[in-house]
SEKEMAR-607048 format. One record per residue (C-alpha): residue in three letters; x, y, z; residue number from 1. Coordinates in steps of 0.2 Angstrom, whole numbers. Layout:
% residues N
    r     c1     c2     c3    k
  ALA      X      Y      Z  NUM
...
END
This chain:
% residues 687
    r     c1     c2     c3    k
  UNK     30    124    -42    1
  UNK     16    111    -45    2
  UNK     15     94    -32    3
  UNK     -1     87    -24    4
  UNK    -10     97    -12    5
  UNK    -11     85      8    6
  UNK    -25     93     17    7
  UNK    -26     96     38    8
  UNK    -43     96     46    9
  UNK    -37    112     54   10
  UNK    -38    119     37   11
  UNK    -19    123     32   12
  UNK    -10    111     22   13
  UNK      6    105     12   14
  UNK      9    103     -5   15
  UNK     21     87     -9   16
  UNK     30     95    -23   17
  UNK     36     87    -38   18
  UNK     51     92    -39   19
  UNK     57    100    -24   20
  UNK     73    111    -24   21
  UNK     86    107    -11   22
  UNK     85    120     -1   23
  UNK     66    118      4   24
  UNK     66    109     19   25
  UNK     52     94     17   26
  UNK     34     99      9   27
  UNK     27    118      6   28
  UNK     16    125     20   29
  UNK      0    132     14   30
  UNK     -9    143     26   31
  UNK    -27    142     28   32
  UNK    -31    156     23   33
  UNK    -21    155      6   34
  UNK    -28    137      2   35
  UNK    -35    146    -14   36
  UNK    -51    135    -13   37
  UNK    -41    120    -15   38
  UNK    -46    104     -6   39
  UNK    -34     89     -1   40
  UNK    -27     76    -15   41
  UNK    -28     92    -28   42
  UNK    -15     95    -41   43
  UNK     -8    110    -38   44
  UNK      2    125    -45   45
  UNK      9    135    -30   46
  UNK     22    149    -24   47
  UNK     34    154    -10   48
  UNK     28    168     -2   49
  UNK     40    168     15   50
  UNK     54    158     24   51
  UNK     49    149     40   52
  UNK     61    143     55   53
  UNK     72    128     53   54
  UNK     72    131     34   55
  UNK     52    129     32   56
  UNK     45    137     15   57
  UNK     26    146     15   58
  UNK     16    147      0   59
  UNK      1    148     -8   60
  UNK    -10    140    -20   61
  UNK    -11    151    -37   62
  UNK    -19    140    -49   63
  UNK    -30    122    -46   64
  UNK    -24    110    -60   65
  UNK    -33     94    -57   66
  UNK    -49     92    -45   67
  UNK    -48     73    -36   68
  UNK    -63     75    -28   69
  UNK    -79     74    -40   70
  UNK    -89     67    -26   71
  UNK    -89     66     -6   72
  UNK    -95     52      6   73
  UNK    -99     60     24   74
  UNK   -113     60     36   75
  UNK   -130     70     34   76
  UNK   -135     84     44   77
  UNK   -150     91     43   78
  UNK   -156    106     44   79
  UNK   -171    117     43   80
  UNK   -161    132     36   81
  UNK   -150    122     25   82
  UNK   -144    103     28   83
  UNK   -125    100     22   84
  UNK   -114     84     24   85
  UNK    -99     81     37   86
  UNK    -86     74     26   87
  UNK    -80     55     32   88
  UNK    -61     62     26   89
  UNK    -60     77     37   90
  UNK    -44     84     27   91
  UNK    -57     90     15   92
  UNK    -62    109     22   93
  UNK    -80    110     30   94
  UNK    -97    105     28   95
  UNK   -100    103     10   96
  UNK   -117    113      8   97
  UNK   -133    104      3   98
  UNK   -145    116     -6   99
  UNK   -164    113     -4  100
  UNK   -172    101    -17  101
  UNK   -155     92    -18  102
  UNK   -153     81      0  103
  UNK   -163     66     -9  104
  UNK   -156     54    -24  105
  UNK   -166     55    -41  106
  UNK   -179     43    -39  107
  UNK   -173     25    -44  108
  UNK   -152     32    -43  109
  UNK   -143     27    -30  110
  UNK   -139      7    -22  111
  UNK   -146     13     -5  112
  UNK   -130     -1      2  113
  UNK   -134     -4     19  114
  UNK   -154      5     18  115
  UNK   -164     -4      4  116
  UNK   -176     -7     20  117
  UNK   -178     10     27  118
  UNK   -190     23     17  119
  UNK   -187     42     20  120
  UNK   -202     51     20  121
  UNK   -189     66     17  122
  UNK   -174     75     22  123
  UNK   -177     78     38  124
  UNK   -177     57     41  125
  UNK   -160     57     37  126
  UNK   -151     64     50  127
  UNK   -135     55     56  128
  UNK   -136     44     38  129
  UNK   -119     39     27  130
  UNK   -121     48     10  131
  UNK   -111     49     -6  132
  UNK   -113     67    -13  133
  UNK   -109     74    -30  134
  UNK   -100     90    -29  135
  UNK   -110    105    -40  136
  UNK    -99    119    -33  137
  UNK    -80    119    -25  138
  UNK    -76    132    -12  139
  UNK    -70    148    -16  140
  UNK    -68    166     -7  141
  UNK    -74    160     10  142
  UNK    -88    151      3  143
  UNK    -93    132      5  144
  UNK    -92    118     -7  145
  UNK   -109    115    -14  146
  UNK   -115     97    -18  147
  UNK   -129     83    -20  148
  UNK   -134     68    -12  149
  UNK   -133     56    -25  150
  UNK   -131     40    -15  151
  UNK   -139     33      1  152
  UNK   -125     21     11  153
  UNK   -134     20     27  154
  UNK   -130     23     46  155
  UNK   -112     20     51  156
  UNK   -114      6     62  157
  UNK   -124     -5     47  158
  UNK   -114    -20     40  159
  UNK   -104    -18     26  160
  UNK   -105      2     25  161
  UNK    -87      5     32  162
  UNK    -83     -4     18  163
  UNK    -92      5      7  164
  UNK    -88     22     13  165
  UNK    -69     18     11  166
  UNK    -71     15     -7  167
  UNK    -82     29    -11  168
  UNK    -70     40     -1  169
  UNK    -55     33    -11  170
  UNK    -65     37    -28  171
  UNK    -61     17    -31  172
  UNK    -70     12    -47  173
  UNK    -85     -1    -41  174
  UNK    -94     -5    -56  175
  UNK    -91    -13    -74  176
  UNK    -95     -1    -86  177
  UNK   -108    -11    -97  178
  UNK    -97    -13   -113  179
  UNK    -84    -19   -101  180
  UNK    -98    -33    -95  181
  UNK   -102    -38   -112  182
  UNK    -84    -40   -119  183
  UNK    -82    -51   -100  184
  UNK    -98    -61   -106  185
  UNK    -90    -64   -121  186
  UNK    -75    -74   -113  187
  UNK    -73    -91   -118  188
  UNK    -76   -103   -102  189
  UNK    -63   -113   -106  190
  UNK    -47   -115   -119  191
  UNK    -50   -119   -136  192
  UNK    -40   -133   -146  193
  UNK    -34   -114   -161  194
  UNK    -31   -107   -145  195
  UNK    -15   -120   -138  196
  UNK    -10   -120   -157  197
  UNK     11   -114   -157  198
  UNK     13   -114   -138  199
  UNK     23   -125   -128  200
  UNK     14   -137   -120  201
  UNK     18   -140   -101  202
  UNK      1   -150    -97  203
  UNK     13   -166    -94  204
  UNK     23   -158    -79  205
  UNK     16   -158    -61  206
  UNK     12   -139    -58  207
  UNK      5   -131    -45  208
  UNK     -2   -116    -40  209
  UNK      2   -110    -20  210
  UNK    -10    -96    -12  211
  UNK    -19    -90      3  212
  UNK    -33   -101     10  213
  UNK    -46    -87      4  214
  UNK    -38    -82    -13  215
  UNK    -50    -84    -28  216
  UNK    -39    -80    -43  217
  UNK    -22    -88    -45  218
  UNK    -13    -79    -58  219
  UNK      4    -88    -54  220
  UNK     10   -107    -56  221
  UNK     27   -116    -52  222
  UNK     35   -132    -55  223
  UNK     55   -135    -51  224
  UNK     67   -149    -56  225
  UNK     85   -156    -54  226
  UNK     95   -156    -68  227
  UNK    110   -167    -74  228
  UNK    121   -157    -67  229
  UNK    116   -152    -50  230
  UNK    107   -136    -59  231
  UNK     88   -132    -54  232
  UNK     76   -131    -69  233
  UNK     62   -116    -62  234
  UNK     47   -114    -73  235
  UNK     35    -98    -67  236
  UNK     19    -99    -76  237
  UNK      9    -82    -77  238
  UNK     -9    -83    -83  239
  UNK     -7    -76   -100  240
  UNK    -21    -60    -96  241
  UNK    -15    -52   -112  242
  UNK    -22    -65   -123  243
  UNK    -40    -60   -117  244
  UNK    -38    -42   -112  245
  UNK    -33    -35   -129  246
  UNK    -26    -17   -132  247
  UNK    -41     -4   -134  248
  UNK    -53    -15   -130  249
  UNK    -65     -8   -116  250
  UNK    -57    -22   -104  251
  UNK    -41    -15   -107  252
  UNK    -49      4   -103  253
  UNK    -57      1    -88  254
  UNK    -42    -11    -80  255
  UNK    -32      4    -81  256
  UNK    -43     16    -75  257
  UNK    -42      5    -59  258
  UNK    -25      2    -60  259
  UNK    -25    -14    -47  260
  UNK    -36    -25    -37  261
  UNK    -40    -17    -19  262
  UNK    -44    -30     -6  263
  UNK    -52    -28      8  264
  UNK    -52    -40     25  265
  UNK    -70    -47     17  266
  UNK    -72    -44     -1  267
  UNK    -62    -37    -15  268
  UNK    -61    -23    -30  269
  UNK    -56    -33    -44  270
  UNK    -46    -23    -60  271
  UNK    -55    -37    -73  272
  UNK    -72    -44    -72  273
  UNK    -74    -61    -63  274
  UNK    -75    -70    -81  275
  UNK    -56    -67    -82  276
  UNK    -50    -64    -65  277
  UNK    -59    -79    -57  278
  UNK    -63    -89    -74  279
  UNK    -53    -91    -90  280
  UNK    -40    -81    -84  281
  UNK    -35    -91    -66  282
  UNK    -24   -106    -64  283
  UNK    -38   -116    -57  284
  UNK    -33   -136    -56  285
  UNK    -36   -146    -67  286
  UNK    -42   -138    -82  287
  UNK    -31   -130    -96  288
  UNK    -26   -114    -96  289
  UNK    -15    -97   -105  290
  UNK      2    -94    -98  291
  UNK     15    -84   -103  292
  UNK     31    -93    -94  293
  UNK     49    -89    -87  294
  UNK     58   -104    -87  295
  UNK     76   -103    -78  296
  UNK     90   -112    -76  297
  UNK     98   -108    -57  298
  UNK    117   -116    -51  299
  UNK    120   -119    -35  300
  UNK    125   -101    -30  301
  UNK    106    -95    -37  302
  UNK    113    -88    -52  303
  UNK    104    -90    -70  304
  UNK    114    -98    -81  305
  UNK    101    -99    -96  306
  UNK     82    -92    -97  307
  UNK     70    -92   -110  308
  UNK     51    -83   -110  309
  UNK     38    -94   -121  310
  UNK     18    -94   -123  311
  UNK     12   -111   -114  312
  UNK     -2   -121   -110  313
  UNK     -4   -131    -91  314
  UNK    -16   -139    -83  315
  UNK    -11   -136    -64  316
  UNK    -12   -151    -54  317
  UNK    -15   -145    -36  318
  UNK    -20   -132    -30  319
  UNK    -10   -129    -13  320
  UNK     -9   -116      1  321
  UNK      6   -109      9  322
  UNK     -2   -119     26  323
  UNK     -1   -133     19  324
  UNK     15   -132      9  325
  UNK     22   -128     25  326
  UNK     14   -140     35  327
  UNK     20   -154     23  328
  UNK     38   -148     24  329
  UNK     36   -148     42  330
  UNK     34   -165     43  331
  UNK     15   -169     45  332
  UNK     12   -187     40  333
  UNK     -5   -185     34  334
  UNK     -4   -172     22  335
  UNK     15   -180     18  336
  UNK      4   -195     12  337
  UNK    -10   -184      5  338
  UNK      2   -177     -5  339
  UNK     15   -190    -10  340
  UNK     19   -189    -28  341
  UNK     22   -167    -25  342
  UNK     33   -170     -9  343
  UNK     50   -172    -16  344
  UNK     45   -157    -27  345
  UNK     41   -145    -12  346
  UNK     58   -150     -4  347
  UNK     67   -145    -20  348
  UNK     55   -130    -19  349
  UNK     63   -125     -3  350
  UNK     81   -128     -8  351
  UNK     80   -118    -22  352
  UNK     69   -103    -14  353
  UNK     83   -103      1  354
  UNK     97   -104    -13  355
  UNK     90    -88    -19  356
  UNK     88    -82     -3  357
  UNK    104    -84      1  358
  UNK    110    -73    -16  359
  UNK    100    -57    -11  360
  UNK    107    -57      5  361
  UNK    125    -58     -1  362
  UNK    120    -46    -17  363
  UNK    114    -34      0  364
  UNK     95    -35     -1  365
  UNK     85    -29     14  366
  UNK     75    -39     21  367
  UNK     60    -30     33  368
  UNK     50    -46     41  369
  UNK     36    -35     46  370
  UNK     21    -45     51  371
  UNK      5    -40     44  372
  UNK    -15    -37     54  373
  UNK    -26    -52     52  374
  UNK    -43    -46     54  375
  UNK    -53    -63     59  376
  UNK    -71    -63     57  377
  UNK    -85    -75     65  378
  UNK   -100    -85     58  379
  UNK   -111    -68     54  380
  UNK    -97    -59     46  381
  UNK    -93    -49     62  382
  UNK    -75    -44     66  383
  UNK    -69    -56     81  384
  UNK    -51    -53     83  385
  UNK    -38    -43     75  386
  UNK    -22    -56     74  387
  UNK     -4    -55     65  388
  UNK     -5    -63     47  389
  UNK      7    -81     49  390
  UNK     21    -81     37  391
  UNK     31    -98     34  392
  UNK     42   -107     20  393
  UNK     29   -107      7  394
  UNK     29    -88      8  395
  UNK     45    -86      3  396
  UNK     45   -101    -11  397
  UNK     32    -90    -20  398
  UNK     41    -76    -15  399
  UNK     59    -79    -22  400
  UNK     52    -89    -36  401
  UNK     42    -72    -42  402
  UNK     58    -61    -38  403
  UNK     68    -71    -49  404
  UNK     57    -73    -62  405
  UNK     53    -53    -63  406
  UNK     71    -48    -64  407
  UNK     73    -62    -78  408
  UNK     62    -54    -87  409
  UNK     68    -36    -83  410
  UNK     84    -40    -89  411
  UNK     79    -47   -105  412
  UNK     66    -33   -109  413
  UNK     83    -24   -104  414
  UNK     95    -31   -114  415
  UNK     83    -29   -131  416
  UNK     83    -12   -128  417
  UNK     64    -10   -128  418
  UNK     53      2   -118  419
  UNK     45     -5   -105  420
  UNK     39     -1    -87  421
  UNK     50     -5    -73  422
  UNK     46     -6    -52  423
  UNK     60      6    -47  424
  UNK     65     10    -29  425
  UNK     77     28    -28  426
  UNK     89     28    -14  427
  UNK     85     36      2  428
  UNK     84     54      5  429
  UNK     99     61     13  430
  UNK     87     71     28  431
  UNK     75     52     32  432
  UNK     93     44     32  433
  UNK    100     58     44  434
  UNK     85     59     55  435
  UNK     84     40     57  436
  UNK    101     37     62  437
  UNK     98     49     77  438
  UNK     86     37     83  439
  UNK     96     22     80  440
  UNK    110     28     90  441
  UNK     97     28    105  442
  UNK     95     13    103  443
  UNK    116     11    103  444
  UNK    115      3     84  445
  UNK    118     12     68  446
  UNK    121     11     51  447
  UNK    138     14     51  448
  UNK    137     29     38  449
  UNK    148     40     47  450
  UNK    147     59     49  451
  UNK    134     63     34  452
  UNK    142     78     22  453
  UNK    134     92     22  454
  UNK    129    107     13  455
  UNK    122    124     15  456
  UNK    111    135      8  457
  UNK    109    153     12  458
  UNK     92    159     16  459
  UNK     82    172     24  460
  UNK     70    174     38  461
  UNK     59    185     48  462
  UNK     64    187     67  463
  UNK     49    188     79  464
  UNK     53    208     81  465
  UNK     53    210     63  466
  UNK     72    210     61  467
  UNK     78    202     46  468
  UNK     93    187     48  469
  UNK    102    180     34  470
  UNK    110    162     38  471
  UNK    115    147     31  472
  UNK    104    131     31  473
  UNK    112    114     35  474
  UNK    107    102     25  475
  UNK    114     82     22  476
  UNK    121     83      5  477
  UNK    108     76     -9  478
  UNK    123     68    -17  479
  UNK    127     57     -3  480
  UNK    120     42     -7  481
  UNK    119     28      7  482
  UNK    121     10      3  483
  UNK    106     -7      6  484
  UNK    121    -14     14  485
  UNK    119     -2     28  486
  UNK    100     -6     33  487
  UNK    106    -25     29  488
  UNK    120    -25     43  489
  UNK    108    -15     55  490
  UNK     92    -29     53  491
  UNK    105    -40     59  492
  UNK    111    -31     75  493
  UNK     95    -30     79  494
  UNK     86    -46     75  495
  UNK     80    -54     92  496
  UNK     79    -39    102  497
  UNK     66    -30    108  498
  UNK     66    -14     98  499
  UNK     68    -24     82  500
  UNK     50    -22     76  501
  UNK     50     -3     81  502
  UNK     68      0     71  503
  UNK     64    -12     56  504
  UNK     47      0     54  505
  UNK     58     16     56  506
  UNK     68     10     43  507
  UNK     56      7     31  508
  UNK     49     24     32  509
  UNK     68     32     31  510
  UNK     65     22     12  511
  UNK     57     31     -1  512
  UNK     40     22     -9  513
  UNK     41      9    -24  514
  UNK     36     17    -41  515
  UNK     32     12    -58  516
  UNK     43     22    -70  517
  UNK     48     21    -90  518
  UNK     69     21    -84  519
  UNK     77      7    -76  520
  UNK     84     15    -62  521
  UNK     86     -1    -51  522
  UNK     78     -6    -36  523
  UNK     87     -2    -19  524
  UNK     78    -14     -6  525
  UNK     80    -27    -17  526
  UNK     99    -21    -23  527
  UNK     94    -25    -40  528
  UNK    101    -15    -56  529
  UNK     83    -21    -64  530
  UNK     67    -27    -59  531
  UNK     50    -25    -64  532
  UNK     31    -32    -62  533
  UNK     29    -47    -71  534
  UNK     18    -61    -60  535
  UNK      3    -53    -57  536
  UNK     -7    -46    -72  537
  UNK    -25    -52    -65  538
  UNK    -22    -39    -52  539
  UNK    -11    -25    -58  540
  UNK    -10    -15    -74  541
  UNK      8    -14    -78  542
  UNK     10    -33    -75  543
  UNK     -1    -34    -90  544
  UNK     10    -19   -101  545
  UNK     25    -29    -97  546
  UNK     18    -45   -104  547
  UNK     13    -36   -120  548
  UNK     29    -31   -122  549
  UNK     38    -46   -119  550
  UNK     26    -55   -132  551
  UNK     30    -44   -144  552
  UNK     48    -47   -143  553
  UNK     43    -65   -143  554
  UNK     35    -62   -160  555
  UNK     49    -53   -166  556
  UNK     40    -35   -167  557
  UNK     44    -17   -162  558
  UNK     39    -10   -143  559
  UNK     20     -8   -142  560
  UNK     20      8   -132  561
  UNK     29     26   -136  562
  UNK     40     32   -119  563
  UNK     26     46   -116  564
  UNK     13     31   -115  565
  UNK     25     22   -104  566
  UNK     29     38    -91  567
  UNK      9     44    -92  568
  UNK      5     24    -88  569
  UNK     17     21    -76  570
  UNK     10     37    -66  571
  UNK     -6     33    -67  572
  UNK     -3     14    -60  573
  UNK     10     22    -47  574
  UNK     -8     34    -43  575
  UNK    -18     18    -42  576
  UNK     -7      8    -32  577
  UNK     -4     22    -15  578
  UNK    -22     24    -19  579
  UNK    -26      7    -14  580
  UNK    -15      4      0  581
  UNK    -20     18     11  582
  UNK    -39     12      7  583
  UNK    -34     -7     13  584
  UNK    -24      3     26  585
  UNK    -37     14     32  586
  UNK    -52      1     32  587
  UNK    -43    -10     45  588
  UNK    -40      4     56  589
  UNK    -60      6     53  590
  UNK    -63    -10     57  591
  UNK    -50    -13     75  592
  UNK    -58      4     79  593
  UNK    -74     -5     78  594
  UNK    -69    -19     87  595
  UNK    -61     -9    101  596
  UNK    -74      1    105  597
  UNK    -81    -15    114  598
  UNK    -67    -17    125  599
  UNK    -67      1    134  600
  UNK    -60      0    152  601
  UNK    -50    -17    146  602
  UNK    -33    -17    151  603
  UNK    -17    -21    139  604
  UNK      1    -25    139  605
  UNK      9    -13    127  606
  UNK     23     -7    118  607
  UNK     28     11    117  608
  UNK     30     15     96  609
  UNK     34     32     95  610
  UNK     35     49    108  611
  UNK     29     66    103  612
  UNK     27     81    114  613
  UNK     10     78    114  614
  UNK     13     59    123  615
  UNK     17     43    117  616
  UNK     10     30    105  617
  UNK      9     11    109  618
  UNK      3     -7    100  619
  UNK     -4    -18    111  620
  UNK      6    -33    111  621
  UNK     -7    -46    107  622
  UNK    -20    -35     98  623
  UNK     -9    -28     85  624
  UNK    -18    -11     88  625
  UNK    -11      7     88  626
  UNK    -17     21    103  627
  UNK     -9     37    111  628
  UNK     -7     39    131  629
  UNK     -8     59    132  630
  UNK      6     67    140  631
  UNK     -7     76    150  632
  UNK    -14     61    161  633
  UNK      4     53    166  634
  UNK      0     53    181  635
  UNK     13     57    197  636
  UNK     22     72    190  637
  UNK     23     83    174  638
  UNK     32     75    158  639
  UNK     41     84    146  640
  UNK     46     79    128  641
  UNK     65     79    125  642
  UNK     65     84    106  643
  UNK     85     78    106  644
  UNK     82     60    112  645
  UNK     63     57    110  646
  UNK     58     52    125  647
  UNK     44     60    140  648
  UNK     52     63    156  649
  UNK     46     68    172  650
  UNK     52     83    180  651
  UNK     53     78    198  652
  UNK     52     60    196  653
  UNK     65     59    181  654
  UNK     55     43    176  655
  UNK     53     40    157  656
  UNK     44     34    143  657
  UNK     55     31    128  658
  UNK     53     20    111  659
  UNK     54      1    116  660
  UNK     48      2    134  661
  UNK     34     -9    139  662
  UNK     19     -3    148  663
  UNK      2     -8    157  664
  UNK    -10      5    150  665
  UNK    -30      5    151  666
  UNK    -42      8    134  667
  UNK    -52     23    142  668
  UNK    -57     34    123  669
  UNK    -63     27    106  670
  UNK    -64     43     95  671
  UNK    -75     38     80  672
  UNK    -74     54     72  673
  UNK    -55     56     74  674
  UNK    -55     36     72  675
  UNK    -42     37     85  676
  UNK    -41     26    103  677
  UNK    -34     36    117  678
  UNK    -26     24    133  679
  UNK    -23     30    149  680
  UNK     -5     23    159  681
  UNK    -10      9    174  682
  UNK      8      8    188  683
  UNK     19     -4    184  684
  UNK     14    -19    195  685
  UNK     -2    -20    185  686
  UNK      9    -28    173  687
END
């Protein structure tokens, strides 16, 4: 079987198979010492080689189909007998080797980030130093992977090298190619009169563009109106991306190399040069621009009643944020005045938006309010606070107005029958719906599912005195298939109570991940038979294949892609995208890390998140920041974990620590290698 080898720093690891059969409990479990020289994030081909308890299958790894890791970031060690490098991942097996000659960059390679002012006299200077190294030999038979030092990032602690690290880690793609840059210099700076020739011209209308304070590139503009008969008239203006970025040109290459945009709490990754992402290609106000529009015609119930796709030309008049929308809708006089000819516009914005709202709930979307970390910085760039990122009306204008305009335009692509890439999201594994609503039922909520069917599969294992035991493994039947409406009516029993953050993240990870793929296979969060990426091409690669292949219909042509380009495309961006997420992810658990390691001895209200046998995890209520309080430092009695019901409970005292308690606890360990916080337990009228 072939999957994606997930690395352990203990050495073993898992292989996330890509088509798992049904009687394989979760991923293959790869002993260490049958790793075959593979290192994590590897395509693999691997085999079963026993039966573990509880339905768990051992393997190895026979073959290595795909290396990931070309190079490795980590921390230089030197060393008088040999130096190597401490990888910043530590899923990746050992010290990679650095042989003599080879622990300096080429002279003149190598940005030095975060070091341009320090000279090494040689190697032995750079102990304890962030480098990027090029790997010259993977590990094989016991022996160590061999590499390089092609890069200088500089010491940990130096501004700007988490970030750094992170995306050499990642293997994000950093610089422009210099055809790429010269194709980018060629960009016009602004529209041309041939250019605005055959499109439909919407430079009259009062359209604006809605974003973030901090956003630089607006790839998305709106503009709605009441018609006649009590209809709304929605227009969604997309930054026609496809008119600069052109099929086999070396923009189009290296944007999907990159696949998306990565953002960062302090800068960005852009997928297109900043001539088109932040010049020709954004909505900026007041000056012409490409759009490639959806334009729909919603009743009173949020259904479309008539839609039509056109090439355009705007000239956005504002540019807003979703502050100031809000703040306006709120009722604040100044900005009311600022802003007078659009306010009439944003209130029909907000009708139509909760119209629409109203529709998905009904059609049984789910609808996970999950607040966001807000890293805040001060005046020298420093990380000051780690906050909860607000959310208001004008999120959910731009929201539901980009929802309805992507399924307008899945179901159109759809109906023509053309090949195209769709955002699909499969129903739940039976097992992550089973095991969460054992939890739920702690809680005294549920799904209301019902007994799960079952099936069994008859397997083989190895007793501890060597006996062999057949027996049947009981397993949830695949075939059951549970419905949005479930996780709908459960958001709502819990909504106001205390656990309702806990459960609403439970949830989520009972849901598979959202994937590009070449079939139309729905979408199950949003309950929708159709839905793909259409509003965002500045910043993600199949946003752009669907705008090529909607033009194309527009002109009348055939599909501009085969359905093994599609499937090898929408891999490659589904890749991308979980590629950047757990780099965003991971860098602001770098950062609070950081942050936090200021505040030892500091004392927190907190919430527990999640019990373990080893102890329990809790966020701190005000900080939005995750730490474990070891089961070994409860202090008063011995604790247990109860596997059944989840929660720590004391032998004598019977007291317990269970998902949703509250508790006082005390900051007393920042692990940088592990980049973990460890919390100790304060008694409960510290609170």
């Amino acid at each position: 079987m072939t999957g994606r080898l997930h690395g352990h720093r203990d050495g073993y690891g898992f292989v996330i198979l890509d088509q798992p059969p049904p009687d394989i409990e979760g991923d293959l479990f790869i002993p260490a010492s049958r790793m075959g020289g593979a290192m994590h994030g590897d395509r693999v081909a691997a085999r079963i080689t026993a039966s573990g308890r509880g339905g768990r299958r051992e393997g190895e790894i026979v073959r290595i189909l795909d290396r990931t890791h070309e190079s490795v970031v980590g921390e230089f060690r030197f060393q008088r007998r040999g130096s190597h490098v401490i990888p910043f991942d530590d899923r990746l097996r050992g010290p990679i080797t650095i042989p003599p000659g080879m622990e300096m960059p080429p002279a003149g390679g190598g940005d030095r980030i975060g070091a341009r002012a320090i000279e090494f006299a040689g190697p032995e200077d750079m102990d304890g130093i962030i480098v990027d190294v090029e790997i010259v030999r993977f590990p094989k038979g016991g022996q160590e992977a061999a590499g390089r030092v092609v890069e200088i990032l500089g010491r940990r602690e130096d501004f700007g090298v988490d970030v750094e690290m992170t995306i050499r880690k990642h293997h994000i793609p950093r610089h422009f190619p210099a055809a790429v840059l010269e194709e980018a210099r060629r960009a016009p700076s602004v529209v041309g009169a041939g250019e605005i020739e055959g499109r439909r011209d919407f430079r009259g209308l009062d359209v604006v563009t809605i974003d973030g304070e901090t956003a630089r590139d607006f790839d998305d503009a709106v503009w709605v109106d009441r018609l006649s008969d009590g209809r709304f008239a929605l227009h969604v203006h997309i930054a026609d991306v496809g008119h600069y970025a052109r099929p086999g040109s070396a923009i189009d290459g290296e944007a999907r190399r990159r696949g998306t945009s990565v953002y960062f709490p302090d800068r960005a990754v852009p997928m297109l040069p900043l001539e088109l992402s932040t010049g020709i290609c954004s909505l900026r106000p007041s000056v012409d621009r490409l759009v490639l529009s959806a334009l729909l015609e919603i009743d009173r119930h949020g259904d479309v009643t008539a839609q039509q796709f056109a090439r355009g030309v705007i000239r956005s008049i504002e540019r807003m944020t979703y502050t100031d929308v809000h703040l306006v809708l709120d009722g604040d006089a100044g900005l009311r005045a600022r802003y007078a000819p659009l306010v009439e516009r944003f209130e029909l914005m907000r009708e139509l938006a909760l119209i629409l709202q109203r529709k998905r709930v009904r059609r049984g979307a789910i609808d996970f309010d999950l607040p966001e970390p807000l890293i805040e910085f001060d005046e020298f760039g420093e990380m000051a606070g780690v906050g909860r990122a607000p959310r208001n009306i004008a999120h959910r204008i731009i929201e539901e107005f980009m929802l309805a305009a992507n399924e307008a335009v899945a179901a159109h692509i759809a109906h023509a029958g053309a090949p195209s890439v769709y955002r699909i999201h499969e129903t739940p594994d039976p097992q992550r719906v089973f095991e969460f609503e054992e939890i739920a039922q702690q809680f005294g909520v549920s799904l209301g599912i019902g007994p799960l069917p079952v099936k069994r599969y008859p397997i083989v294992e190895r007793a501890r005195d060597g006996r062999t035991v057949r027996k049947d493994l009981v397993r949830p039947d695949p075939s059951f298939k549970v419905g949005s409406r479930h996780y709908q009516k459960l958001i709502a029993q819990i909504e106001g109570r205390p656990e309702e953050r806990i459960l609403n993240y439970l949830m989520l990870r009972s849901l598979k991940q959202a994937r590009y793929s070449a079939d139309n296979e729905g979408h199950f969060a949003l309950a929708s038979d159709g839905y793909t990426h259409f509003t965002s091409p500045i910043r993600r690669y199949p946003d752009l294949m669907v705008h090529r292949i909607l033009a194309a219909l527009l002109d009348g042509e055939s599909a501009r892609y085969s359905d093994a380009q599609l499937r090898e495309i929408a891999g490659e961006c589904s890749d991308s995208e979980r590629r950047a997420a757990e780099a965003e992810r991971e860098l602001v658990e770098w950062k609070k890390l950081r942050y936090m390691s200021d505040r030892l001895g500091e004392e927190f209200d907190a919430l527990i998140i999640n019990a373990v046998k080893f102890g329990f995890f809790v966020e701190l209520e005000e900080l939005f920041v995750e730490g474990l309080v070891p089961i070994d430092t409860l202090p008063g009695d011995r604790y247990r974990f109860h596997e059944n019901t989840r929660r720590i409970i004391g032998e004598r005292t019977r007291r317990e620590f269970r998902i949703g308690g509250r508790v006082r606890v005390r900051l007393d360990r920042v692990n940088a290698i592990e980049r973990k916080l460890e919390f100790s337990l304060l008694p409960p009228d510290r609170r």
